[in-house]
N, C-alpha and C positions, 0 to 999 in steps of 0.2 A: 615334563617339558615337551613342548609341539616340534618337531623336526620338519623342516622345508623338505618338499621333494627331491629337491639334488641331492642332499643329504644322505638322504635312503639310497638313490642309486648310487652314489658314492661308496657308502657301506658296503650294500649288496654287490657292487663290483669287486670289492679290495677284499672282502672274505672270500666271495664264493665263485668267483667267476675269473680272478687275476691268476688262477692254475692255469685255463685256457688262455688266454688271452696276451700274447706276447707285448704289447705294448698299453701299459695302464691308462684310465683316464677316458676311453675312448666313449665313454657314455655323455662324457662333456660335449662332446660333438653331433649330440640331441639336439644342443638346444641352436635357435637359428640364429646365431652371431651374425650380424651384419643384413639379415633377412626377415625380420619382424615386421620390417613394414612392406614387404614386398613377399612372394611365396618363393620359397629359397631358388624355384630353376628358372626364373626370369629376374632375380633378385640383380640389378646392376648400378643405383646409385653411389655405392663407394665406390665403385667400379672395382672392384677386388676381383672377381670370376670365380669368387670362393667355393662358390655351391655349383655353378655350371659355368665352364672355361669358356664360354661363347661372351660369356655376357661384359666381358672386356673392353668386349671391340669397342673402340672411338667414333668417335660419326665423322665422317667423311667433312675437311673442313676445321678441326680442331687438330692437336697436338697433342696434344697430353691431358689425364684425369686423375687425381689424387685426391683420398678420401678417407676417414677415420670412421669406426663405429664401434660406441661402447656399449655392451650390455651388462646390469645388472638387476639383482632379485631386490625385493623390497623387505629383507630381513637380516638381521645381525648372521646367523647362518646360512648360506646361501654362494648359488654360482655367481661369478663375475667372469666379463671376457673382454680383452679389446683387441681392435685388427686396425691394423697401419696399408694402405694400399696406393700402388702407383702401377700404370698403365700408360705407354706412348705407342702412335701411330705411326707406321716407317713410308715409308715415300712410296713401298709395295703393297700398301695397303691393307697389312699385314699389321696386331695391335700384338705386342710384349709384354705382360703385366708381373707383378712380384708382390706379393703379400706375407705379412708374418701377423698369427694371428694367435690369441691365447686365452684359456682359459681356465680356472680355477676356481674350487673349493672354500670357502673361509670359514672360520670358524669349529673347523675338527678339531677338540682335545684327545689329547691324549692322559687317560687313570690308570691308576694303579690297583692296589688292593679297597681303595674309597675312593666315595667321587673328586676329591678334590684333584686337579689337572695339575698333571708334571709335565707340561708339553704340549706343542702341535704337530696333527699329523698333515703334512704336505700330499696334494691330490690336485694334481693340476698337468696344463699338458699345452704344448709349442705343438704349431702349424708353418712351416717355410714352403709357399708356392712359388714353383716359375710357370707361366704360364700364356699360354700365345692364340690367336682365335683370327681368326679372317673367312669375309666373306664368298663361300666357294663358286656359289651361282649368283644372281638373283632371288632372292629374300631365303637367302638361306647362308646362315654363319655358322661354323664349328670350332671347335677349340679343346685344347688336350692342354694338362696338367702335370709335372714331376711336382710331386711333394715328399716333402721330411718331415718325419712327425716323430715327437719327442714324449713321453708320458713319465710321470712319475706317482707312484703311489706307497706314502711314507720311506723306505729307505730306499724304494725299489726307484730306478728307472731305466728304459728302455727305446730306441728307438727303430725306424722302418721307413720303410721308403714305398709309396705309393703312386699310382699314375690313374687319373681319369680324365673323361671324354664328355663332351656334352654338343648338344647343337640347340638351334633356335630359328624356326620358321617366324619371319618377320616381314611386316606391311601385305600380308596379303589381301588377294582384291575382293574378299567379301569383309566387308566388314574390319578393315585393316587387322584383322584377326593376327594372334600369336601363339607358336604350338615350340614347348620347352623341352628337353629333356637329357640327364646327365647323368653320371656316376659319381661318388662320393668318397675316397677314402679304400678305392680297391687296390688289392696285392692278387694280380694272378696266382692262384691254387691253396690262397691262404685263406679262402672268404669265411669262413667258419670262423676262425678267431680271432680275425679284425672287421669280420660284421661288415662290409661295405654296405651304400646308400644305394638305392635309385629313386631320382627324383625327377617329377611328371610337372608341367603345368602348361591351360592354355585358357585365354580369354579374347574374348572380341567388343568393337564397339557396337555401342546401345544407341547412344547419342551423341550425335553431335558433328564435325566435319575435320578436326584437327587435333593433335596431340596434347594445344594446350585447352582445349575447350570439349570435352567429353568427357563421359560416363562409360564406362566398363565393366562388364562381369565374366568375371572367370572360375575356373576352378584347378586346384591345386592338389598333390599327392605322392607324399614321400613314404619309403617303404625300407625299413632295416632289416639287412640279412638276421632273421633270428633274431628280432625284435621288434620295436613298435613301429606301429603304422601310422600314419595322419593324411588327412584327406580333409576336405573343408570346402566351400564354394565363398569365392570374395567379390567384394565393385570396389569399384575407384571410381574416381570422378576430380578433375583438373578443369579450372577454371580462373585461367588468366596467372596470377603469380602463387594461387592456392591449391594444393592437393589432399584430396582425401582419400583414406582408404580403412575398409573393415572387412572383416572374415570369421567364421565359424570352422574353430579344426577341432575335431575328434579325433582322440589320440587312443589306439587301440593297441593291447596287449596281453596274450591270452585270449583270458575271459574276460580281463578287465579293460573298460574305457571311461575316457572322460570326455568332456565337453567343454574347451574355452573362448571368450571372446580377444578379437586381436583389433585396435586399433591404430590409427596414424595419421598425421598430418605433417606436409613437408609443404616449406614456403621456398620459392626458388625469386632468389635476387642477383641481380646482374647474369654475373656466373659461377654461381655459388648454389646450394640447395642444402638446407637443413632440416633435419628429417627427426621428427619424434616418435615413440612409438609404444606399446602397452600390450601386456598380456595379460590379462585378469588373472588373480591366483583365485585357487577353491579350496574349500573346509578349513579356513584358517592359513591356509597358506599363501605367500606373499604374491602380489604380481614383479612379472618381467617388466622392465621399462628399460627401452633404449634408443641412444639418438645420434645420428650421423651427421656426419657434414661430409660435403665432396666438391669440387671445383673443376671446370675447365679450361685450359687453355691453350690459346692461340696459337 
């Protein structure tokens, strides 16, 4: 029988890795919830700040941004996650965000002395952000995160408390360029066995003269303490009430790497934006697909 890749790192974390690792699950935090169709450290449609606390902020003018995003794999075995997020603007200009966001395993049995299944085994894992970002200069925003995170793996679970930082260079004057960058999931003195993220990204315009009519390319690059790496070059292009976006991420570990394609389209109505999005699976294995909605208001 063909096992999805979550599967395997599921395995391979709950056998062999869950002696170091004080809070299980944390492999689920691979995959980019809520950032598939954006590169997770510019990632701000839900407006979550999930991946970089910067990306919160409200734009000057609005009030509040509330946004959902679900992701799943395209196989009866396979990761699924959703994230719930709200963000409001204070009169100091200053954005407050909260997100709770989750992920999980389906399809684990559990056997006995034959294959046939007396059970499931639970591998799944809670995210609670608070999380605040404001703009300190002129085109530059930063933003810091308290998070709680909850892991459980079959009978085990555990929780931890985490804090990250991220900023975000924005509308600069060549090129309205943007240059991202955050942490993920760090515990001062504990990075060994909770693996914290850093995550890179920057793109500029190609074409065009405004936000809703241009073409972009960028590139993207995220790096796990003592795991895998990804890195990739992506374009977007926005034109009128349509966006598109695709990328190439190689995902390297070890020796081993892969190659996938990442696709999207988001249509933005009134004030609304809903966002589709696709990872190709390989050798048999399913693709990601996932899709947001988010909203602003007044």
């Amino acid at each position: 029988m063909r096992r999805t890749l979550i599967c395997g790192l599921a395995a391979f974390g709950w056998a062999i890795r869950l002696g170091a690792q004080p809070v299980p699950a944390r492999d689920l935090w691979e995959f980019p919830l809520g950032a598939l169709f954006e590169p997770p450290a510019l990632a701000s449609e839900p407006g979550a700040g999930l991946w970089n606390p910067a990306t919160i902020a409200v734009p000057k003018g609005e009030r509040m941004r509330i946004g959902v995003a679900s992701l799943a794999t395209g196989n009866a075995q396979g990761v699924d996650g959703q994230l719930l997020a709200a963000a409001w603007r204070r009169a100091s200009g200053a954005t407050i965000g909260v997100s709770l966001a989750r992920a999980a395993v389906g399809g684990l049995v559990r056997t006995d002395s034959d294959p046939q299944s007396v059970g499931t085994i639970a591998y799944n894992t809670t995210l609670v952000s608070l999380t605040a970002s404001r703009e300190l200069v002129p085109h530059l925003t930063a933003g810091a995160a308290i998070r709680w995170r909850n892991g459980q793996s079959d009978q085990l679970s555990r929780n931890a408390v985490a804090a990250d930082f991220g900023a975000v260079l924005h509308d600069l004057p060549w090129r309205d360029a943007r240059v991202a960058l955050s942490s993920f999931l760090w515990r001062p003195g504990r990075e060994i066995e909770d693996r914290p993220s850093v995550m890179a990204a920057a793109d500029l315009r190609l074409i065009g003269v405004s936000r809703i009519r241009e073409v972009r390319l960028g590139y993207s690059e995220n790096a796990v303490n003592r795991g895998a790496r990804e890195r990739g070059p992506f374009v977007s292009g926005r034109f009128g009430l349509v966006e598109g976006r695709a990328g190439v991420m190689r995902t390297s570990a070890g020796a081993a790497s892969i190659t996938r394609m990442r696709t999207g389209l988001a249509l933005y109505f009134a004030r609304y934006v809903v966002g589709v999005a696709r990872e190709e699976g390989l050798a048999g294995l399913g693709p990601v697909y996932q899709f947001t909605l988010s909203s602003l208001i007044k």
